[in-house]
C-alpha positions as CSV (number, residue, x, y, z in Angstrom):
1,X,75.9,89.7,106.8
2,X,77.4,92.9,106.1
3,X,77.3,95.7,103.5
4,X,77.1,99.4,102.3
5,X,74.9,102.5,102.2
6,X,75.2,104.1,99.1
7,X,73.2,107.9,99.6
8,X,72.9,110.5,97.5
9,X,71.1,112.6,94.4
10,X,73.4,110.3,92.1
11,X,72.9,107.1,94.3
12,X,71.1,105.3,91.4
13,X,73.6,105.8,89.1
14,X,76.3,104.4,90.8
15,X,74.0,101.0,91.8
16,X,72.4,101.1,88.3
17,X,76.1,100.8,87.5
18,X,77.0,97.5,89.1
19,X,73.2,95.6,89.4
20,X,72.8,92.8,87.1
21,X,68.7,93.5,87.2
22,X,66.9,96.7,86.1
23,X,66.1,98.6,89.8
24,X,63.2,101.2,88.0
25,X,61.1,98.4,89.7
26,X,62.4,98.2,93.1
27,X,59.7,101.7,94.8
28,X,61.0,103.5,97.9
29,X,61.2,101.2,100.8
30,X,61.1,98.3,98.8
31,X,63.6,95.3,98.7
32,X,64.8,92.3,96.5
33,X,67.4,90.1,95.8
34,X,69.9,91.8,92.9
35,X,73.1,90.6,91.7
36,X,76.2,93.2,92.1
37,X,78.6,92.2,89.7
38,X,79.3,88.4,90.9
39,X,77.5,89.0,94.4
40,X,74.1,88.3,95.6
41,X,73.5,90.7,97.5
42,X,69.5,92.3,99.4
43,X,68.9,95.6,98.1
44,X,66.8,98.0,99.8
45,X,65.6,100.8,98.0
46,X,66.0,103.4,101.5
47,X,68.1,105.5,103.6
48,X,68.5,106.8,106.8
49,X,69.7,110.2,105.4
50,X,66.9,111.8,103.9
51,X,68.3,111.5,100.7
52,X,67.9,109.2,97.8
53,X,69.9,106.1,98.7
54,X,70.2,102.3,98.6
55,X,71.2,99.5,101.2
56,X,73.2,97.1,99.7
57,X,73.8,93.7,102.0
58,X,76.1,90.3,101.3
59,X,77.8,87.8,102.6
60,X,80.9,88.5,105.1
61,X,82.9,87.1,102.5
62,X,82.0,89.4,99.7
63,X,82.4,92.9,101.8
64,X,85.8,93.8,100.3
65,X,84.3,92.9,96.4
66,X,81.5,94.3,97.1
67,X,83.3,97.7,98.2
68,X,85.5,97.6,95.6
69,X,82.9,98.0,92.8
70,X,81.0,100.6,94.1
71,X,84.1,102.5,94.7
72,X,85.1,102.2,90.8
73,X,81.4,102.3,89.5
74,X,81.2,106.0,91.5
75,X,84.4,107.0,90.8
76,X,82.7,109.3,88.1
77,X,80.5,110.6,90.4
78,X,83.2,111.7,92.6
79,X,81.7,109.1,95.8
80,X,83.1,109.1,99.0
81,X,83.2,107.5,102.1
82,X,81.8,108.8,105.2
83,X,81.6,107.6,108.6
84,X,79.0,106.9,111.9
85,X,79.1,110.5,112.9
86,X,78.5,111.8,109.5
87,X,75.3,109.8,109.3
88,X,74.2,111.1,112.6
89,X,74.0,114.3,111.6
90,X,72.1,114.0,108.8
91,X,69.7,111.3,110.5
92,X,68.9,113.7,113.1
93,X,67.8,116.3,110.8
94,X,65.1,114.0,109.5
95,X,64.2,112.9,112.9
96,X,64.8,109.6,112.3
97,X,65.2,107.2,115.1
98,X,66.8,104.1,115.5
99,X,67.4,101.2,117.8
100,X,68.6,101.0,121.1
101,X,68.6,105.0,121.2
102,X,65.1,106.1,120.1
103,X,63.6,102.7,120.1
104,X,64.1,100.2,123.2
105,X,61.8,97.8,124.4
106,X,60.6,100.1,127.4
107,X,59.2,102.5,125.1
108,X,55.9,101.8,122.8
109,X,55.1,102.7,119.5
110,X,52.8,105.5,120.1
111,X,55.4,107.0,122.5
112,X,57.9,107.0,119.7
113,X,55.7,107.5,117.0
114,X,55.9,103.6,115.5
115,X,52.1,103.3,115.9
116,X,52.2,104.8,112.3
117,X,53.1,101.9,111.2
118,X,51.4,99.4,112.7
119,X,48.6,97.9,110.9
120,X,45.7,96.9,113.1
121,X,43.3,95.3,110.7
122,X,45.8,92.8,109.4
123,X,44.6,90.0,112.2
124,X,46.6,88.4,115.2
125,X,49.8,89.7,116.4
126,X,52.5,89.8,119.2
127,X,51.8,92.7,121.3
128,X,48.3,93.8,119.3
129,X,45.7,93.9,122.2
130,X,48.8,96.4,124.3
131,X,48.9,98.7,121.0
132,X,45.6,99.1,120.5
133,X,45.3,100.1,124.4
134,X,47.7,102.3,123.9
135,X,46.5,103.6,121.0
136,X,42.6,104.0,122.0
137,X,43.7,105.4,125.9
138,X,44.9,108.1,127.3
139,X,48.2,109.8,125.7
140,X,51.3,107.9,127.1
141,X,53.5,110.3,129.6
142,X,56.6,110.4,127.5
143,X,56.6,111.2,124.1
144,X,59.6,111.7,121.5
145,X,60.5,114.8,120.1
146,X,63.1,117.3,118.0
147,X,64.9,120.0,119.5
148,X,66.5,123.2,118.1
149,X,69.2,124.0,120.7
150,X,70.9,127.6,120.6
151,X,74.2,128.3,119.3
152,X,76.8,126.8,121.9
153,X,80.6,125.4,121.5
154,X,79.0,121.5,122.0
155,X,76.2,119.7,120.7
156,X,74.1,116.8,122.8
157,X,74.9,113.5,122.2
158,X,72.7,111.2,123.7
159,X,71.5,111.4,128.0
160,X,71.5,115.0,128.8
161,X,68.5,116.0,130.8
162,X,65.7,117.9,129.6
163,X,64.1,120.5,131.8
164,X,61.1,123.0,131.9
165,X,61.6,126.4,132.2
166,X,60.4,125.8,135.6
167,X,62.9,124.0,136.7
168,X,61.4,120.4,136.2
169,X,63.3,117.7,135.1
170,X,61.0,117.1,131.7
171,X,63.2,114.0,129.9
172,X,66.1,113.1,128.2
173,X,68.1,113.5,125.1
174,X,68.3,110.1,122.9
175,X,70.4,111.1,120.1
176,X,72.2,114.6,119.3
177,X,74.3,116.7,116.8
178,X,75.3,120.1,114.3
179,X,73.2,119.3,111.6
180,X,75.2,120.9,109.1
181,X,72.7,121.2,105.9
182,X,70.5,123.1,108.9
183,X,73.4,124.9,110.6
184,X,72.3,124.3,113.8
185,X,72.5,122.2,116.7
186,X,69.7,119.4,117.1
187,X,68.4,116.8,119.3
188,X,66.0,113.9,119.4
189,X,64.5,113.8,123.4
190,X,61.8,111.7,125.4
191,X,60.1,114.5,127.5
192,X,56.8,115.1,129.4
193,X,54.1,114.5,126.4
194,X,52.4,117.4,127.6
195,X,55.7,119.5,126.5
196,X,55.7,118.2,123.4
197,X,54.4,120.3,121.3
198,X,56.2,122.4,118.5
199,X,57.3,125.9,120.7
200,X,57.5,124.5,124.1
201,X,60.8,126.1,125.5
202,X,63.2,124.0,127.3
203,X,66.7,123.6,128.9
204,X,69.3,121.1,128.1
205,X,72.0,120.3,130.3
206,X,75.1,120.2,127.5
207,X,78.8,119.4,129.1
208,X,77.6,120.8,132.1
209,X,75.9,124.3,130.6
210,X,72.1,124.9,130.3
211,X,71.1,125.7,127.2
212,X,67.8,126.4,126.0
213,X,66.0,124.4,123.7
214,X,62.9,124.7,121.8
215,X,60.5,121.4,120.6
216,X,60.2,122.0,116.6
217,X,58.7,120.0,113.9
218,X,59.9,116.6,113.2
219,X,62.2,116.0,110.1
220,X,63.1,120.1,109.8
221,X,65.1,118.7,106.6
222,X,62.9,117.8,104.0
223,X,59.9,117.9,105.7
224,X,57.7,115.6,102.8
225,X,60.3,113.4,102.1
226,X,60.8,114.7,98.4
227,X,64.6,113.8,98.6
228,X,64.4,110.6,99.2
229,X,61.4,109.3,96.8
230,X,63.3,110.7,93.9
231,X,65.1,108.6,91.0
């Protein structure tokens, strides 16, 4: 299985475009199974941007078809491809997490702020009796955060250490980058959970220079998610 991301204010247009079925059904975060041109392909009405956008998956096979048509249907939209680092950027200014970075299996939900999702009325599960513990005892001792890191010549990418102003080593960074909508340097980190509150000054450790950081609100783009709920 393979496919695209197709992200952007005129996302819909360009899927509405090439979709054999109508998509004002398919809500945000929703998915189904929607023909793209001669393709069957799982749609999934989200995006790891922030902005409106669509997951389009299919068969190995069909990657180069499937490529090809949304390259023509967006043609008039003037689309363009863009790459992993791209992505980063504007992942991190939503705070979004994903695996093997922000989410591993040493770290719980509530550490990571997963318990959010978790639905504890719905009966039995794998791993329900150690989330509600976690969830009805004390506050775990890591906990993941943003950072706003001053103007430097570099930008964290992932492992740099996180320290107090006092010298203690606090946590790490998971993910980093210039978030250019922002215009500023940011980072996702797993510090001390009593630091991690928004206005708790820090250091991070960046190619070797310390460089002070501050804990700010999650998702400093688009705060209520406006962007991507549209269309």
């Amino acid at each position: 299985v393979c496919g695209f991301a197709v992200i952007g204010p005129k996302s819909k247009l360009v899927v509405d475009q090439v979709a054999e079925q109508d998509l004002s059904g398919l809500s945000f975060m929703a998915c189904d199974q929607i023909d793209i041109g001669l393709i069957s392909a799982h749609v999934a009405r989200l995006s790891i941007t922030g902005e409106l956008g669509f997951e389009i998956n299919c068969r190995m096979g069909d990657h180069i078809a499937l490529r090809r048509l949304l390259l023509e249907a967006g043609n008039v939209q003037c689309i363009r491809e863009v790459g992993f680092n791209a992505l980063l950027s504007t992942r991190i200014e939503k705070s979004f997490g994903i695996w093997s970075t922000e989410f591993t299996q040493d770290r719980t939900p509530r550490m990571t702020g997963l318990d959010r999702w978790i639905s504890f009325d719905k009966g039995a599960f794998i791993g329900r009796d150690a989330a509600i513990l976690a969830r009805d005892g004390n506050s775990p001792s890591k906990s993941q955060v943003t950072l706003e890191l001053e103007d430097g010549d570099s930008d964290a990418s992932g492992y740099e250490p996180v320290w107090s102003k006092s010298g203690k080593m606090v946590g790490f960074v998971t993910s980093g980058a210039y978030a250019h909508t922002l215009q500023k340097s940011i980072a996702m980190a797993l510090i001390d959970t009593e630091l991690a509150t928004p206005g708790s000054d820090l250091i991070v450790h960046v190619v070797g220079k310390e460089r002070n950081a501050r804990v700010i609100c999650n998702s400093p783009y688009d705060p209520r998610g406006s962007a991507m709920r549209k269309g």
